[in-house]
C-alpha positions in Angstrom: 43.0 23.3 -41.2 42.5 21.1 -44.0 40.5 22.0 -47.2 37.3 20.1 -46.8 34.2 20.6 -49.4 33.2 23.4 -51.4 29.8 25.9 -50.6 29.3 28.7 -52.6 31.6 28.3 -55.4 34.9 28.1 -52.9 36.5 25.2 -50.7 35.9 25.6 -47.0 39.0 26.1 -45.1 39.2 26.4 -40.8 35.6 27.1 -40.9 32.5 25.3 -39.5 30.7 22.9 -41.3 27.5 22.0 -39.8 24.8 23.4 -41.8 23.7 25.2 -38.3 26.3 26.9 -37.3 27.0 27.8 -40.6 24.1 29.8 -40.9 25.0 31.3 -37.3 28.5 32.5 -38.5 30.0 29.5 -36.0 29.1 31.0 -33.3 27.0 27.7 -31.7 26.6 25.8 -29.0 26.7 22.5 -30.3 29.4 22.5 -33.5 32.2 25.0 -34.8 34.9 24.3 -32.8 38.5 23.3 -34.2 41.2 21.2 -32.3 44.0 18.6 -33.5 44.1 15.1 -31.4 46.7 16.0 -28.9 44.6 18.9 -27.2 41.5 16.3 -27.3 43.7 13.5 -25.6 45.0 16.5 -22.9 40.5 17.3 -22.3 40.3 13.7 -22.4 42.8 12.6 -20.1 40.9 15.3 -17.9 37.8 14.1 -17.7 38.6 10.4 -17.0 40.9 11.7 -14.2 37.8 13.5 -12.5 38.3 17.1 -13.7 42.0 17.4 -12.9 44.5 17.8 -15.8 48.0 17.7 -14.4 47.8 19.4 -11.0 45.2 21.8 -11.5 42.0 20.6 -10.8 39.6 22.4 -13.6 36.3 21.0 -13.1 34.9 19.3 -9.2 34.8 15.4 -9.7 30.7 16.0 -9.0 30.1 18.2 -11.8 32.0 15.7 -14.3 29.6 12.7 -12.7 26.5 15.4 -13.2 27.4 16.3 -16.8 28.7 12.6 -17.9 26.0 10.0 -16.1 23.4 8.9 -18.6 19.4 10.7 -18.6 16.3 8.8 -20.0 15.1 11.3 -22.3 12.1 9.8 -24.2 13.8 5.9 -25.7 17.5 7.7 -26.1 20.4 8.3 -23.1 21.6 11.6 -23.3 24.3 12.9 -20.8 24.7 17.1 -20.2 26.1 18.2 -23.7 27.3 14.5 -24.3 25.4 11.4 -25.9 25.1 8.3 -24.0 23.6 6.1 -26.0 20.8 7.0 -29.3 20.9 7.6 -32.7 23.9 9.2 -32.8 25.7 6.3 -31.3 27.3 3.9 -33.6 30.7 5.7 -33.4 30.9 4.4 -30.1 31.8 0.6 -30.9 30.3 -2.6 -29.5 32.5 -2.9 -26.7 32.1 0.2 -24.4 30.5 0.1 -21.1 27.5 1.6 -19.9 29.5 4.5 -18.3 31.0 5.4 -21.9 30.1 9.2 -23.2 31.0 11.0 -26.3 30.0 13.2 -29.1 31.0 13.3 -32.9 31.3 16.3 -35.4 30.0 17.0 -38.3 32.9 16.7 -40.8 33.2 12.2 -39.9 35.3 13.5 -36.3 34.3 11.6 -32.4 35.6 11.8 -29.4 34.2 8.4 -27.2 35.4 8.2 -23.2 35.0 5.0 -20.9 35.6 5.9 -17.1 35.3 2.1 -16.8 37.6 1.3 -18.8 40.0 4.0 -18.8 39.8 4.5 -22.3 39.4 7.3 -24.7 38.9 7.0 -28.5 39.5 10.0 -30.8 39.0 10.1 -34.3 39.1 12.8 -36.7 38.4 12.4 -40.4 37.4 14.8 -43.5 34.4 12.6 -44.7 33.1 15.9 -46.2 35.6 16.1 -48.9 35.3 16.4 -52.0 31.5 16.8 -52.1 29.8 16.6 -48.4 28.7 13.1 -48.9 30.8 10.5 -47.5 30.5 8.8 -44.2 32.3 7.5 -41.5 30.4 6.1 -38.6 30.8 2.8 -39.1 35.1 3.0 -39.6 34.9 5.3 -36.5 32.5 2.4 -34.7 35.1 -0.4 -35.7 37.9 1.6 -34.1 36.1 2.0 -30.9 35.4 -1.4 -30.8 39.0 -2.6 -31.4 40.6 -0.4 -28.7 37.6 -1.5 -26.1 38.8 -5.6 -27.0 42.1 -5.1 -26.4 41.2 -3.8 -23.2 38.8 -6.1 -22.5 40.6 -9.3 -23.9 38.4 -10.2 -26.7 38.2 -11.2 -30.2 37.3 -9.2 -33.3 36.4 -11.7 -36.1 37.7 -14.7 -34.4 41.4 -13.1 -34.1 42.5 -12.5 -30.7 43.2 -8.9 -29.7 46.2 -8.7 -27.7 45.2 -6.8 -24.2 45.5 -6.6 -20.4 44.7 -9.6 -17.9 41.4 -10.0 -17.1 41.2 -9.4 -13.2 38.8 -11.5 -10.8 36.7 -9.5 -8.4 37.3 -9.5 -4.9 34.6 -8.7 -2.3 35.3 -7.5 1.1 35.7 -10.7 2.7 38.0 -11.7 0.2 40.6 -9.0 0.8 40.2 -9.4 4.4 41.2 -12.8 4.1 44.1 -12.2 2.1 45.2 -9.3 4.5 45.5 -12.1 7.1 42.2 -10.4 9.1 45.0 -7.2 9.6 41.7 -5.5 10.2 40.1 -7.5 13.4 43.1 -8.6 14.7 42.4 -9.0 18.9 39.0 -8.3 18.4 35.9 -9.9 19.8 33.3 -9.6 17.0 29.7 -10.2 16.1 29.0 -11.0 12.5 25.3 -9.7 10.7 25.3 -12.3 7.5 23.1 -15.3 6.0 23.9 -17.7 3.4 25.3 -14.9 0.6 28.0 -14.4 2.9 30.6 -16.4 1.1 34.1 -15.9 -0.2 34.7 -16.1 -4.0 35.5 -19.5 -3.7 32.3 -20.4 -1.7 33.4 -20.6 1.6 31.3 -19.4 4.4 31.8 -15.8 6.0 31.0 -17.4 9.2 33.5 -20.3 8.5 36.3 -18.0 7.5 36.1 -16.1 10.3 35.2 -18.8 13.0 38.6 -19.9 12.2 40.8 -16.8 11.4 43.8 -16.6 14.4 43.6 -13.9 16.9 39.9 -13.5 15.7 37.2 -13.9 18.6 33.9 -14.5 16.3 31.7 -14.3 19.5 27.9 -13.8 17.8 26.1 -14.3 14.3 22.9 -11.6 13.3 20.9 -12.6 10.6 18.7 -10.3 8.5 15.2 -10.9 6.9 14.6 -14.6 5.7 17.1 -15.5 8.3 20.6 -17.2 8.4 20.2 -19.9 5.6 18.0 -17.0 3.4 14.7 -19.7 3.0 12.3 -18.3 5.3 9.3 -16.0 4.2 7.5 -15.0 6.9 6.9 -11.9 9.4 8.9 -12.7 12.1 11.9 -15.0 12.9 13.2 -16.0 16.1 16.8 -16.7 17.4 18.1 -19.9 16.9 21.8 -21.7 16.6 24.1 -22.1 13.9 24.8 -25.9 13.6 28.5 -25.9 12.8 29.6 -23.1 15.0 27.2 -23.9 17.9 27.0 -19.8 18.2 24.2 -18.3 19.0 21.9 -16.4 16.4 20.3 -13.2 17.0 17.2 -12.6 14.6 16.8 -9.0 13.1 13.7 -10.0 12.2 11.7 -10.8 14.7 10.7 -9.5 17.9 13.4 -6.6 17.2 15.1 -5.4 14.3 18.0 -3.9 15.9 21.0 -5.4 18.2 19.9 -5.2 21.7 22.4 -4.0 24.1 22.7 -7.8 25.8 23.8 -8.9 22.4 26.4 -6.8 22.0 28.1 -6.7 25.3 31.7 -8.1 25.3 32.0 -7.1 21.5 35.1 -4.7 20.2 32.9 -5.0 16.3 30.5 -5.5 14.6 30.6 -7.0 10.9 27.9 -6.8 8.3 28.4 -9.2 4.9 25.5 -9.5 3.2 24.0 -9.5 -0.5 22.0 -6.2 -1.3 19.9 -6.4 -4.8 20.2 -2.3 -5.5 16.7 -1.5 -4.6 15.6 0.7 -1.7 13.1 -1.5 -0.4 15.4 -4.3 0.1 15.6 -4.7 3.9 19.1 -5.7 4.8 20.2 -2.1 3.9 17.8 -1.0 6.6 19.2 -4.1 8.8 22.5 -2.6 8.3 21.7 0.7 9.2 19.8 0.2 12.5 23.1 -2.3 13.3 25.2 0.5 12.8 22.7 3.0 15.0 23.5 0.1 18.1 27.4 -0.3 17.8 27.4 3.6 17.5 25.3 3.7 21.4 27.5 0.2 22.2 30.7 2.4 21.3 31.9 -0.6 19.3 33.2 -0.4 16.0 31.2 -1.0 12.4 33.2 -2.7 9.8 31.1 -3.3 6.4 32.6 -6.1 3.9 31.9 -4.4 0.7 30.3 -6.5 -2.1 28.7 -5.7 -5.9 25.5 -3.8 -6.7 24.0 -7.3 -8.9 22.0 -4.6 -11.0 25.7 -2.4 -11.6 26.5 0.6 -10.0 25.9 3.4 -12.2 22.4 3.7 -13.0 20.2 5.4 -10.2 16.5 6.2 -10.8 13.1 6.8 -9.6 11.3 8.6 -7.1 13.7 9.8 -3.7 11.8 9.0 -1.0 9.8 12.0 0.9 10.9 13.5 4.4 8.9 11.9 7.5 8.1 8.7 5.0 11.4 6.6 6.5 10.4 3.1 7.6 12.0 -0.2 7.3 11.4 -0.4 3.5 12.5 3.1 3.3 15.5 3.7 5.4 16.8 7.0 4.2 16.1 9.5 1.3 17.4 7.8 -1.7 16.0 6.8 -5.0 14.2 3.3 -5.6 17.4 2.1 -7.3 20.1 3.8 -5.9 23.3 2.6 -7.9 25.6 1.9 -4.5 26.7 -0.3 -3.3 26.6 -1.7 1.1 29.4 -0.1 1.6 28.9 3.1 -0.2 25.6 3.4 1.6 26.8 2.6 4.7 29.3 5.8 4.5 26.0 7.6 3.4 24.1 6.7 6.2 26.7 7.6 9.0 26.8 11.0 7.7 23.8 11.9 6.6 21.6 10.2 9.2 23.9 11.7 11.6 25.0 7.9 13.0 28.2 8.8 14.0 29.6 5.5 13.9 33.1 4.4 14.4 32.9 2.8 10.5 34.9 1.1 8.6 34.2 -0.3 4.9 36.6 -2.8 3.4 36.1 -2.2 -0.3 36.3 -4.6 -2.9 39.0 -4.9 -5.3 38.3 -5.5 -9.1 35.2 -4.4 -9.1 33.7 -1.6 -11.8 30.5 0.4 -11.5 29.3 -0.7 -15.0 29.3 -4.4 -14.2 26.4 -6.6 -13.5 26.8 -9.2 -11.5 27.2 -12.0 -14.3 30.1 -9.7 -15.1 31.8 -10.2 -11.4 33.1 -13.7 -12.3 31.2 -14.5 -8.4 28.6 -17.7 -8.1 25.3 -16.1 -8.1 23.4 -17.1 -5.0 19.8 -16.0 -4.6 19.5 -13.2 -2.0 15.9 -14.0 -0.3 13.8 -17.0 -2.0 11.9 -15.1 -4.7 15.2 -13.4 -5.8 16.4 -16.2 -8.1 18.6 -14.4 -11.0 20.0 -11.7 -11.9 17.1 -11.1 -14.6 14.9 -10.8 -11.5 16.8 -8.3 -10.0 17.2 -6.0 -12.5 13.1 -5.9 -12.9 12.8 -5.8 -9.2 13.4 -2.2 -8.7 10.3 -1.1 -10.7 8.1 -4.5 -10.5 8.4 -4.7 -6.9 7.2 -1.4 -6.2 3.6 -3.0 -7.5 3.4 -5.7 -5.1 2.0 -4.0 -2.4 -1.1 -3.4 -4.6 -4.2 -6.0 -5.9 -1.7 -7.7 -8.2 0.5 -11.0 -8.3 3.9 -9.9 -9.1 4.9 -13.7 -9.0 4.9 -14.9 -6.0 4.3 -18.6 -6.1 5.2 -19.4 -9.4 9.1 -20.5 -11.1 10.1 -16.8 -12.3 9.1 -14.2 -9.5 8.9 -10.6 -11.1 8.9 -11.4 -14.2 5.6 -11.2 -15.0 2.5 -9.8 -12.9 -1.3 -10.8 -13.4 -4.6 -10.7 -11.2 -8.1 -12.7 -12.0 -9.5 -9.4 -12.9 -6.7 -8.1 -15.7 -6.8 -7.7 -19.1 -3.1 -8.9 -20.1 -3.3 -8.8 -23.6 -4.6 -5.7 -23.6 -2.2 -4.4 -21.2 0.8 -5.8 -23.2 -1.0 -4.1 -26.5 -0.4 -0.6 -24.7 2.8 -1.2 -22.7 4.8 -2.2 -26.3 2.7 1.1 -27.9 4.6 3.3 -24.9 7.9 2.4 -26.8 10.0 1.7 -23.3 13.4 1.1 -24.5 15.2 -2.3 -23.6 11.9 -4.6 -22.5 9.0 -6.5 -24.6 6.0 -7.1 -23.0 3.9 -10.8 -23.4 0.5 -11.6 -22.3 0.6 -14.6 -20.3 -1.6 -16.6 -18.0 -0.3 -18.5 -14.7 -1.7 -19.5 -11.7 0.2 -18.8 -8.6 0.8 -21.9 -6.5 1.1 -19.8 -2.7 0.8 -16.0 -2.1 -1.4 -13.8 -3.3 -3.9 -15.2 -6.1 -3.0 -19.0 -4.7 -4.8 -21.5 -7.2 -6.3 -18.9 -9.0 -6.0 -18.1 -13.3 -4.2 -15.0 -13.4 -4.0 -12.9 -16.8 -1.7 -10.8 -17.2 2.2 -9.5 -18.6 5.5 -11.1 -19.0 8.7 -8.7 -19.1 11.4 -10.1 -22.0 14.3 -7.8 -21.2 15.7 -7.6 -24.5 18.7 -4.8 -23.8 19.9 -4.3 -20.1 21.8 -1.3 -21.0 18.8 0.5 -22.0 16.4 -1.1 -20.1 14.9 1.4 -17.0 13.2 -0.9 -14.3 11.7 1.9 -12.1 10.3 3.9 -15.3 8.8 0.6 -16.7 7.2 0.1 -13.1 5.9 3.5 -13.3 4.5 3.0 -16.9 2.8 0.0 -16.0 1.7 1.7 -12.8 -0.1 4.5 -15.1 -1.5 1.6 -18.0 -3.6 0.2 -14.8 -5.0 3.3 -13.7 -6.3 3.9 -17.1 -7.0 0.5 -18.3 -8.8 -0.6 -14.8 -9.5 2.6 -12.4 -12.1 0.3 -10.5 -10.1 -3.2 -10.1 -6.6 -1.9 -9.5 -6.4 -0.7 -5.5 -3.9 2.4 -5.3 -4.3 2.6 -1.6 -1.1 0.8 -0.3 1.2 1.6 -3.9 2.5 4.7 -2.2 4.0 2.6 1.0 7.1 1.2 -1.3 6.7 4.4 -3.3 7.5 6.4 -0.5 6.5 9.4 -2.7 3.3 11.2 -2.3 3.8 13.8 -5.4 4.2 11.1 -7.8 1.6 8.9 -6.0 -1.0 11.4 -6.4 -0.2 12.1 -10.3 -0.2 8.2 -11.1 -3.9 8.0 -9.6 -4.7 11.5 -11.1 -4.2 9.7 -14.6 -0.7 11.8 -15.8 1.8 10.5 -17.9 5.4 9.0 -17.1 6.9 12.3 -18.6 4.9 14.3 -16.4 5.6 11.9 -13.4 9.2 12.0 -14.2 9.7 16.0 -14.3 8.3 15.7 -10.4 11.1 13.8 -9.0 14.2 14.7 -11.1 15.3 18.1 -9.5 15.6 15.7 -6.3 17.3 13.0 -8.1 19.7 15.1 -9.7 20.1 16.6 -5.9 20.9 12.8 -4.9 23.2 12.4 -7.8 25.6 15.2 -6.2 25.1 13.4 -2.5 25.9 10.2 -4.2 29.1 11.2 -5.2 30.8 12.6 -2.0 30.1 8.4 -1.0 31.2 6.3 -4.3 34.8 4.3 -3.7 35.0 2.9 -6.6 
């Protein structure tokens, strides 16, 4: 080991630094240990292949996911022994992704791994010499940066940074298409999709298919807000698609599940549809009670896999209690649950004990860090108060309010993006919502009246949500915050009574309307969401 700085009269040699450990003889948890940058780039290499170094598998693939995902503690992300993204972070670069974890030393060293990238980034310096006081961050920072651009294919200062080819995202009807149908050849099939079904290029699902050789597309099921996605209303009815002249069975409406009669002559079934990441988004549920028929039709299941819009690393909130399933709660997952249809639908089989003959064609391209802006596909609204991406990624938390006293939207341009009632006090709930200190959002009082829905033609005060950093941004914990600032601020004017029913948590529900903080709410519900993080895992194909 290098000579480093001098304490006590004599230069340091192969001993710990950090004024800590030090003071423990090195013996320390968190500093004191030496290495060179080959050993680092063998535990490295380790990690970002799962646990398995060579052909010895050291650690399970669900304890690296467990001790590497990102935790909300306080405004900081913290992962088991590792730092996500805080303080301490500037070593990292500007360029890593969400899923990127590392952890730098004392004397100017870091160590910064990107799963989604496949990247690691070591760098060991001696900023302590000659007297303890340089520093390094920022050098170590650019480094990072440089090795995620020419990854990534960017620029650093205007110069181009040689690197890989960007590759386009492919969703599951995509790779279907270019496996000539390999996958439904023979088959007589029924398709569950509405207007998000679409290839990359913007062709229809239904199209694709209608026309694919030695494909029989025999029936089309549409979901909530029906086949063209612009109805809001309780129940639907069947109806015809106009360019096919097939028949369209509504999920929607006087059943939510295929009937037998609609699935006789069928070898399949086929689900493509656009889920927005939240729980309470029904086509998930759709897809599950679809699966639940071909299993008693004895058909087969086949799932064309697309993007979770709000990426799919990042799962939060409450996991919804035992005996509390319902359409808007289909199984016991968080509100956000970071998966994608796919991934769920290979949850649901097993753990739901569906049974299903099932088959998921994944998509190609496609990385758990990305948002859907990232995917290079058109964004087409999901349901007709879905209408951007900034909308989804509120919608986990914001939505949960809506079945409350409170217009989340509803009838204006920008649907969960603000809330307000005739009886709130938005500047004052703004005043105490920017006080909590929620990383990644601003809060704005507004007014607005709300043209339809709840509210209609009436002056609403209340909060617009300015997402100022998505990375840091929580939805669910801002929902729950703002669920707590209206119990205090209003206990008479806000109505609890239906908040629980997208909840789908009575623990937490009963400590929001006893008045206890998001810190104590959280500590409720994460023994059970680190329990869904190791479920999770067993399901993830990407």
């Amino acid at each position: 080991a290098a000579t480093t700085q001098q304490r006590e009269g004599r230069w340091m040699q192969g001993e710990v630094h950090d004024p800590r450990a030090y003071k423990l003889d090195g013996v320390a948890g968190h500093a004191g240990l030496f290495s060179t940058a080959e050993d680092l780039a063998i535990y490295a290499q380790a990690l970002l292949n799962q646990g398995r170094s060579g052909n010895t598998q050291i650690l399970k693939p669900t304890t690296v996911e467990l001790m590497t995902r990102g935790y909300q503690v306080v405004d900081i992300m913290r992962g088991l022994g590792w730092d996500v993204l805080s303080g301490y972070s500037s070593n990292r670069g500007d360029l890593f992704s969400r899923q990127a974890f590392g952890h730098g030393g004392f004397t100017g060293t870091s160590l910064w791994i990107d799963p989604a990238q496949d990247l690691f980034v070591i760098f060991l310096s001696n900023r302590v010499h000659p007297d303890g006081k340089g520093s390094v961050n920022s050098l170590a920072g650019r480094i990072g940066t440089i090795a995620a651009a020419a990854i990534k294919n960017q620029s650093i200062g205007g110069v181009k940074v040689p690197s890989k080819a960007s590759l386009e995202v492919l969703t599951g009807i995509d790779v279907l298409k270019r496996e000539q149908f390999k996958v439904l050849n023979g088959m007589r099939i029924g398709l569950i999709t509405n207007h998000t079904g679409l290839t990359r290029e913007g062709e229809s699902t239904v199209q694709v298919l209608n026309n694919a050789p030695q494909v029989d597309l025999k029936t089309l099921f549409s979901p909530e807000h029906g086949f063209a996605g612009k109805l809001d209303v309780s129940k639907i009815g069947d109806s015809t698609d106009q360019k096919t002249g097939l028949k369209i069975f509504s999920l929607y409406g006087k059943t939510r599940t295929p009937t037998p009669e609609s699935l006789q002559d069928l070898d399949a079934l086929v689900f493509d549809i656009q889920d927005i990441g939240a729980r309470f988004y029904t086509y998930i549920s759709t897809m599950g009670n679809a699966m639940r028929a071909a299993k008693q039709q004895g058909i087969r299941f086949i799932v064309l896999d697309r993007p979770n819009p709000i990426n799919g690393i990042d799962f939060s909130g409450p996991v919804l209690d035992e005996g509390s399933q319902s359409f808007v709660g289909y199984h016991r997952i968080p509100v956000r649950h970071g998966m994608t249809a796919g991934e769920l639908a290979r949850l649901f089989n097993t753990e739901m004990n569906i049974g299903a003959d099932l088959q998921v064609i994944p998509m190609q391209n496609w990385k758990r860090e990305m948002y859907y802006d990232e995917t290079g596909l058109t964004w087409v609204n999901p349901s007709p108060n879905m209408r951007s991406l900034n909308e989804a990624v509120l919608y986990p938390g914001i939505g949960l309010l809506e079945t409350t006293n409170l217009s989340v939207g509803r009838g204006t341009d920008t649907p969960f993006e603000w809330i307000g009632a005739p009886w709130l006090d938005g500047m004052q709930l703004a005043r105490e919502l920017n006080r909590s200190g929620l990383p990644g959002v601003r809060f704005v009082p507004v007014q607005f009246t709300p043209v339809s829905s709840k509210f209609a033609n009436e002056l609403c005060s209340g909060v617009n949500f300015i997402v100022t950093d998505r990375w840091r941004f929580q939805s669910v914990e801002t929902g729950l915050e703002i669920a707590c600032q209206l119990r205090a601020l209003h206990p008479e004017q806000w109505e609890t009574k239906s908040y629980n029913r997208l909840l789908g948590n009575q623990s937490v529900f009963d400590a929001i309307v006893a008045g206890e903080s998001v810190l104590q709410i959280q500590a409720l519900y994460q023994q059970d969401l680190a329990e869904f993080g190791f479920r999770r895992a067993k399901y993830l194909l990407y």
